[in-house]
N, C-alpha and C positions, 0 to 999 in steps of 0.2 A: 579568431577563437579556435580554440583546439576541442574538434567534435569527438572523437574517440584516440584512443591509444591503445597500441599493438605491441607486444615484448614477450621477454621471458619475465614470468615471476619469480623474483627474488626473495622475497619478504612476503608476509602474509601476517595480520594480524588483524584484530576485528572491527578496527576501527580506522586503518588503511593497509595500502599495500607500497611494494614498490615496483616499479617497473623498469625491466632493461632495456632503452629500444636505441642498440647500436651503440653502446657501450656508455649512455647516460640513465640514470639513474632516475625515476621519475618517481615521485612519494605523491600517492591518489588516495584521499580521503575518500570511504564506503560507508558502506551501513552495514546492521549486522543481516539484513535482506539479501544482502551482495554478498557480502562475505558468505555466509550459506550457501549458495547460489555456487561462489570459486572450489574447482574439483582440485585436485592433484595437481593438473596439467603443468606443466611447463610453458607453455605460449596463453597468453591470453587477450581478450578482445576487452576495452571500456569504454562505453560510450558516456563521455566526458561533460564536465559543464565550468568553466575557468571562470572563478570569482576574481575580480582587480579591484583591488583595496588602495589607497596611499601608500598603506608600507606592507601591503602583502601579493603574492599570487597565488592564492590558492585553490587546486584540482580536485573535482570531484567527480567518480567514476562509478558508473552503475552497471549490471550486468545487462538489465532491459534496457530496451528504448523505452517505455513506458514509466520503468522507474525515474527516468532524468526528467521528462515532460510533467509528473506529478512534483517533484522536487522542483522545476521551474516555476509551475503552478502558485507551490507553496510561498514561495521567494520574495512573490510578486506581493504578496499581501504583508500588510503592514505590522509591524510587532512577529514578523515570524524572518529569522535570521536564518542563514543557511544551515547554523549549529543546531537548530530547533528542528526543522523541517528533515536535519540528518535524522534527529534525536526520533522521528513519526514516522521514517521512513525504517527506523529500526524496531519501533515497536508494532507497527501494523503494515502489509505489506501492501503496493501499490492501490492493487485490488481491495481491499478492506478500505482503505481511504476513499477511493472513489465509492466506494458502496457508499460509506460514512456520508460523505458529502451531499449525495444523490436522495438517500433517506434521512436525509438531517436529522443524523445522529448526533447530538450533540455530547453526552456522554461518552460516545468513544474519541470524538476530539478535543475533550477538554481533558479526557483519562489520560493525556499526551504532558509526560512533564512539561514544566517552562511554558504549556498553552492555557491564560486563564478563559474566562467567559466569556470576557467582551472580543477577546480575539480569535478564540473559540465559534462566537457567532457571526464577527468577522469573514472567517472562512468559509460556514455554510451559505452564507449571505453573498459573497464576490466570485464563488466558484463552480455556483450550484450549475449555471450554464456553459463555464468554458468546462466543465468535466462532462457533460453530454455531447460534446463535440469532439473528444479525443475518439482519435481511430480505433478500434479496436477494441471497445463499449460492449458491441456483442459476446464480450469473452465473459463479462459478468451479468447472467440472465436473472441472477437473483432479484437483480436492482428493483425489475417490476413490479416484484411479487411482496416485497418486503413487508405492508403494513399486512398483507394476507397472511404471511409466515408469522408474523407477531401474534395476530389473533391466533393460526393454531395452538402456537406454543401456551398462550393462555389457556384455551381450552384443555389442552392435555393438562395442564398442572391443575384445572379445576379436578379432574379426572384420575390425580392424583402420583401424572409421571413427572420425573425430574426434569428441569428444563434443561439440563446438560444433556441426557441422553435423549430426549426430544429435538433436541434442536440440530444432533448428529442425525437421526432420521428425516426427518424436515428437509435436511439443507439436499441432502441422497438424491431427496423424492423432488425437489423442485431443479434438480440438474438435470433429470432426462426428463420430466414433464412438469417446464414452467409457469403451466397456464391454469395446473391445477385449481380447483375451486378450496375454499376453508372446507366444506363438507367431504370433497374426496381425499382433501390432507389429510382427517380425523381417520378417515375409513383404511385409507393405506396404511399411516403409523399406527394406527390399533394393532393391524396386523404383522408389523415389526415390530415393536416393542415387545 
């Protein structure tokens, strides 16, 4: 299996790239996660994941190690193809999917083209445990605190704030203090908003 690939970028476009490594030519299917993610540069790094079909080979390349592990994640479950799992990995980014997963969101993974209900529940249902054991969990503290954040936001929109700009204060206040209470959420965004 080919785990990453190293070249000059030739091509860039949002939905692959290509790659020069020693005068071959290598076409790596991304997301538009990934693609966001590729600067300028000239030399790039992709950590890969080679689908083998009957009549295909085809490379998929991510800029994180975390983005491939969720795309593998995704793969494994049933009714989700790698074109579908590209298709989520380009509408929400790694991080939002495991949140999704973790607070069984199911709204935000069925708001996934190509993903209906039953597959949809699928995913919170077969994944909810191997996404608490990827490394690196610690990076979204949010996860904890989620059904807390939901009541604040309810509470502010009783109170008459918009949940869009509620939910930009909220997300602030539970990145440097994730442990906050619903009561001290209300008391800090009172005083931003």
């Amino acid at each position: 299996m080919i785990a990453q690939i190293s070249g000059k970028l030739v091509e860039k476009h949002p939905t692959h790239v290509i790659i020069d490594c020693n005068g071959i030519g290598y076409m790596v299917h991304i997301s538009l996660h990934t693609y966001g993610q590729l600067g300028a540069e000239e030399s790039i790094k992709l950590h890969t994941h080679l689908q083998v079909k009957e009549d295909s080979h085809t490379l998929f390349g991510f800029f994180q190690p975390i983005e491939r592990t969720v795309f593998r994640l995704l793969i494994s479950i049933s009714g989700i193809g790698a074109s579908i799992a590209r298709t989520m990995l380009s509408s929400m980014s790694p991080q939002e999917i495991q949140h999704a997963i973790l607070s069984e969101n199911l709204a935000a993974i069925k708001g996934v083209k190509g993903i209906g209900l039953k597959t949809a529940q699928r995913v919170l249902i077969e994944l909810k445990d191997k996404v608490q054991k990827i490394e690196g969990n610690d990076e979204i503290p949010i996860l904890q605190s989620n059904r807390t954040k939901e009541e604040t936001l309810s509470a502010l929109e009783v109170l008459g704030y918009t949940r869009r700009q509620s939910e930009k204060v909220i997300d602030n206040i539970l990145k440097s203090t994730p442990d906050s209470s619903i009561e001290e959420l209300i008391k800090i965004a009172l005083n931003k908003l």
